[in-house]
MARLUMVO-106336 format. One line per 8 residues: their letters; for each residue x, y, z of C-alpha. Coordinates in steps of 0.001 Angstrom, whole numbers, m for minus. Layout:
BEGIN
A) X/Y/Z ~ ...
! end
This chain:
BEGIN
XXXXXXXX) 4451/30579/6301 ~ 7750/31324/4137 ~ 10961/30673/5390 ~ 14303/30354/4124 ~ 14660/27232/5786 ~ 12503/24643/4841 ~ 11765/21128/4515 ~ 9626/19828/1778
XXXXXXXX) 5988/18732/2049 ~ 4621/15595/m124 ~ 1439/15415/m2362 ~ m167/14826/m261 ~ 1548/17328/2340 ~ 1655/14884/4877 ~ 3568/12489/2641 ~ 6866/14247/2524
XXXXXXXX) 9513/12861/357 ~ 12261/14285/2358 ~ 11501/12140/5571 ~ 12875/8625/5096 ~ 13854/5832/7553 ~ 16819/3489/7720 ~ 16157/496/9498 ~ 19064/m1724/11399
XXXXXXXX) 22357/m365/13662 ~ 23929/1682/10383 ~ 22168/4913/9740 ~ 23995/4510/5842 ~ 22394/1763/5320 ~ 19628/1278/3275 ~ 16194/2754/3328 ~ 13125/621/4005
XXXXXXXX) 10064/m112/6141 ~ 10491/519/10083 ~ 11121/m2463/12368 ~ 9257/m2533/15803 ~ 11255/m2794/18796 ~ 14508/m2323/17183 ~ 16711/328/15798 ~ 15833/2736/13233
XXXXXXXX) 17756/6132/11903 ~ 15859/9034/11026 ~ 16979/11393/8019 ~ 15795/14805/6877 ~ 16595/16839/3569 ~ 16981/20313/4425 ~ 16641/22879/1866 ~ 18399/26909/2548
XXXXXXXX) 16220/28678/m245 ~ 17629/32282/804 ~ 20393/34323/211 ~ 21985/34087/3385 ~ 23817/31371/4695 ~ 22708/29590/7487 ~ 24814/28284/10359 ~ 23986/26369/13276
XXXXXXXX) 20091/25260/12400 ~ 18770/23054/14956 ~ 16568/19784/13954 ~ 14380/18040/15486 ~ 12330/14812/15068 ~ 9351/13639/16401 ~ 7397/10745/16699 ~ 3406/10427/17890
XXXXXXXX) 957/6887/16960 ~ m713/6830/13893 ~ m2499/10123/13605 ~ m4486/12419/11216 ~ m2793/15664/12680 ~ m104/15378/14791 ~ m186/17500/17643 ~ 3346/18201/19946
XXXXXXXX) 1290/17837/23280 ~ 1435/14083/21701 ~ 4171/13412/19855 ~ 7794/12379/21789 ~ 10745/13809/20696 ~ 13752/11128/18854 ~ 16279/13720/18830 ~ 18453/16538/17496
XXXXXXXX) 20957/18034/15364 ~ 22437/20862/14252 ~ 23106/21352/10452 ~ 25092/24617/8230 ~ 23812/25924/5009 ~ 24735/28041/2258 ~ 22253/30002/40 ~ 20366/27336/m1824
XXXXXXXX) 22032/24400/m335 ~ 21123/21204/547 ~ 22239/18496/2931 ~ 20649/14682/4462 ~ 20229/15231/8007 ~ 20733/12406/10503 ~ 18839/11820/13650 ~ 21986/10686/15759
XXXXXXXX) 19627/9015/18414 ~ 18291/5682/17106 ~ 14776/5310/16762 ~ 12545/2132/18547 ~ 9200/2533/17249 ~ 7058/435/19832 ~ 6131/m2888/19065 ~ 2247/m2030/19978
XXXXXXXX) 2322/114/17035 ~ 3807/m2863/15138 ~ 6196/m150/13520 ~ 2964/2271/12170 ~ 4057/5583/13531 ~ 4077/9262/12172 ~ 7411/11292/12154 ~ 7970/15279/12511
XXXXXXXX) 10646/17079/11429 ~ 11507/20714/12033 ~ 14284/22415/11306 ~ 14927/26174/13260 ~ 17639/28654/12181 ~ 17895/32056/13615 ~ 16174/33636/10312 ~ 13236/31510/11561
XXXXXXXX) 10259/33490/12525 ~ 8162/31188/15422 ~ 4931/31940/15716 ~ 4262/33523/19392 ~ 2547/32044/21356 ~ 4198/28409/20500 ~ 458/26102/19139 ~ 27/22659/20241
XXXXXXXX) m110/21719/15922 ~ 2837/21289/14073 ~ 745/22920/11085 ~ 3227/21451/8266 ~ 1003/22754/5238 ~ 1427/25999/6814 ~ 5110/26007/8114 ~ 7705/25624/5474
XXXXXXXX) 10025/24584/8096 ~ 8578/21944/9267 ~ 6937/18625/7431 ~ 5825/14995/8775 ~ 5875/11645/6968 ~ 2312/10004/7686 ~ 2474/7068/5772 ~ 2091/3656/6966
XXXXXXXX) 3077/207/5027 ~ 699/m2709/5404 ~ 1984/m5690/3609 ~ m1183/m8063/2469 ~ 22/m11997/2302 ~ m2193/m14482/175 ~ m4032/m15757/3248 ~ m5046/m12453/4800
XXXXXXXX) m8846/m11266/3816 ~ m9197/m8822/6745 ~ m6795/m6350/8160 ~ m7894/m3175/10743 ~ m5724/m378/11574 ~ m6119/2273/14318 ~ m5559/5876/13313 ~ m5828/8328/16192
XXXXXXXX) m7657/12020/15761 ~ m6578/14569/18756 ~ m8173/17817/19594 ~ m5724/20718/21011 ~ m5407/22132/24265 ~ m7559/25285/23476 ~ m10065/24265/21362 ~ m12548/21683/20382
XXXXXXXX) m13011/20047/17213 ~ m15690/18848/14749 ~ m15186/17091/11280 ~ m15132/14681/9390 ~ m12374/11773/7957 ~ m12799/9987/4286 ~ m10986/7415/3004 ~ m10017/7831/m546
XXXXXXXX) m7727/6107/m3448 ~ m4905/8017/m3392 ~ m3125/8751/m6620 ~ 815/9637/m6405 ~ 2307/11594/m9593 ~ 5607/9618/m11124 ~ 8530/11248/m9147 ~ 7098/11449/m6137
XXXXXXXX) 5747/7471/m6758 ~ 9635/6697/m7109 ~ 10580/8088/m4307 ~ 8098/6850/m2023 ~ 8262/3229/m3266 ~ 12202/3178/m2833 ~ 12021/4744/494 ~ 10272/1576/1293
XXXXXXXX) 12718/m630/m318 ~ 10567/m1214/m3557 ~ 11705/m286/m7033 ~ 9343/1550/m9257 ~ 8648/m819/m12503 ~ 9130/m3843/m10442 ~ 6073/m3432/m8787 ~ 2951/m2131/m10232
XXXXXXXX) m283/m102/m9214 ~ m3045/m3099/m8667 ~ m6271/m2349/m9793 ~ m8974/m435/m8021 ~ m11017/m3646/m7236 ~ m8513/m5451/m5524 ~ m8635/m4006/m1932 ~ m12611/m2850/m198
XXXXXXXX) m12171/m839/2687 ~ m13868/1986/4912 ~ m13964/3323/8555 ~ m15335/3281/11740 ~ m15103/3903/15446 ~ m14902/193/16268 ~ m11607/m2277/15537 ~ m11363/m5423/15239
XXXXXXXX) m11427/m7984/12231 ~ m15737/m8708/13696 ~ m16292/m5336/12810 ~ m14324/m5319/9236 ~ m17131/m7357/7367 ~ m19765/m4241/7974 ~ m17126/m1491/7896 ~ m16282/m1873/4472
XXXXXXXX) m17429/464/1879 ~ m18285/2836/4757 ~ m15678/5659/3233 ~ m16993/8957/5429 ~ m17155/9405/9574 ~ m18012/12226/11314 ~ m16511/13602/14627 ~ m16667/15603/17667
XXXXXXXX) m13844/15872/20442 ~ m13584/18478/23517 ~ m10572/19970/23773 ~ m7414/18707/24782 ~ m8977/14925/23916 ~ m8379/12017/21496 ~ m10024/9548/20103 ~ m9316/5956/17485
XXXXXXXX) m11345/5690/14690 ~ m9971/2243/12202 ~ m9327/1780/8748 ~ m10509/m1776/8106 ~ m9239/m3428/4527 ~ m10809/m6704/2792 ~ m8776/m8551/m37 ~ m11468/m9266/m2794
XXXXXXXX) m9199/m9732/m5807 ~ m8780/m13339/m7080 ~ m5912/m12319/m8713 ~ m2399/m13597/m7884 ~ m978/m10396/m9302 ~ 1355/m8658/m6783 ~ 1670/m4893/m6144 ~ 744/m1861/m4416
XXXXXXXX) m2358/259/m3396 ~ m2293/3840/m1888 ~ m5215/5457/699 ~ m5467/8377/2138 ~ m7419/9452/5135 ~ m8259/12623/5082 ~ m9176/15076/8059 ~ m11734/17718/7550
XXXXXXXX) m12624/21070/9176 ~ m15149/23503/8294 ~ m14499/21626/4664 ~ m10875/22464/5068 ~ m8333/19811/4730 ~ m6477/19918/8708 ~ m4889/16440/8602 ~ m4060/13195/6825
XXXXXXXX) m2681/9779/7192 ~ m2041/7514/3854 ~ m1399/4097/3942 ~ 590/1645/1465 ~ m658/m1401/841 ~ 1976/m3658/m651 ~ 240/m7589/m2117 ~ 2938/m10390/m2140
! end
């Protein structure tokens, strides 16, 4: 839905490049990879694409687990702030209240961002999904960095599916090698704290993985290469399904790998979660 407020989506939508995360007690510090139990600061880029100025435009953030759509019913709200804008202006956003991400997650959490002027037209009655592909105003960073040291064969990570409070929901979730063009690769890598050129895309065979409803590194050995599950929640429910990763390259070369989980309706994409997967 157009606005004249907006923040931008990634490519993949739920990989927005104006969503980054600055980890330690100075929120101008620099960007990099969320620490557990400590504090974080949030920042947005908010874009005015219309003619009229905007004053007074309200942001929030969001966090919820690890999640293929993320719904508000289960998401918690960071905090707030209030931002002015003049036609086709720009501006970095802070989150004034710290974030803690919880040390259960180990740090692998999704973050919303809206941002609501009074030229903002909110759909009536309020829905439980943020809806970022649809909502210009609004986009989430689902993207979560698993760093793979030279012991490590297995890893597992839980990725949570939710049904809304009014209806049910049936689909399906892939996991696929994701593909990032150049500029949006820069970003993404240096949002992390890694320079582009300095670390390279390792090839395809390096990493095996696939899903399934069970965790656990037990269940990684016969979960691999299992790249499609299907689903069915009531309404108002969630559920854990687990992206499990094996380390099959011999190779000492270090670098990066990009997945994407990808939620499907009715053959419709509905959600998404990708995940970075850095080799020392």
């Amino acid at each position: 839905m157009a606005s004249s407020i907006q923040i931008q989506d990634g490519n993949p939508w739920w990989m927005s490049p104006d969503i980054w995360v600055v980890p330690g007690k100075d929120p101008n510090g620099t960007t990099g990879i969320p620490i557990a139990g400590k504090e974080n600061y949030v920042w947005a880029k908010v874009h005015n694409i219309g003619i009229e100025p905007i004053v007074g435009a309200k942001v929030n953030f969001y966090w919820s687990n690890p999640a293929m759509g993320v719904l508000r019913s289960n998401s918690t709200l960071i905090g707030q702030a209030f931002v002015d804008l003049d036609s086709k202006e720009s501006k970095d956003v802070l989150c004034l209240t710290p974030w803690i991400p919880t040390v259960v997650n180990n740090g692998h959490e999704c973050i919303v961002v809206e941002a609501i002027s009074n030229l903002t037209t909110l759909p009536n009655p309020p829905q439980d999904a943020f809806d970022p592909q649809i909502f210009d105003y609004i986009a989430q960073r689902n993207i979560q960095v698993i760093i793979f040291s030279p012991i490590m064969q297995f890893l597992f990570l839980p990725i949570q599916i939710s049904a809304s409070d009014r209806i049910p929901k049936k689909g399906t979730i892939s996991v696929e090698s994701g593909l990032l063009d150049t500029k949006h690769e820069r970003i993404i890598l240096s949002q992390f704290g890694f320079i582009q050129g300095k670390i390279q895309r390792l090839k395809e065979n390096t990493f095996k993985y696939g899903i399934s409803k069970f965790g656990g590194c037990h269940n990684s050995r016969e979960s691999i290469d299992k790249h499609r599950l299907d689903f069915k929640l009531d309404e108002n429910t969630s559920t854990s399904i687990f992206l499990h990763i094996e380390h099959v390259s011999k190779s000492k070369e270090m670098g990066y790998q990009i997945l994407n989980l990808v939620e499907r309706v009715d053959g419709k994409v509905v959600g998404g979660n990708s995940v970075l997967i850095i080799k020392q």
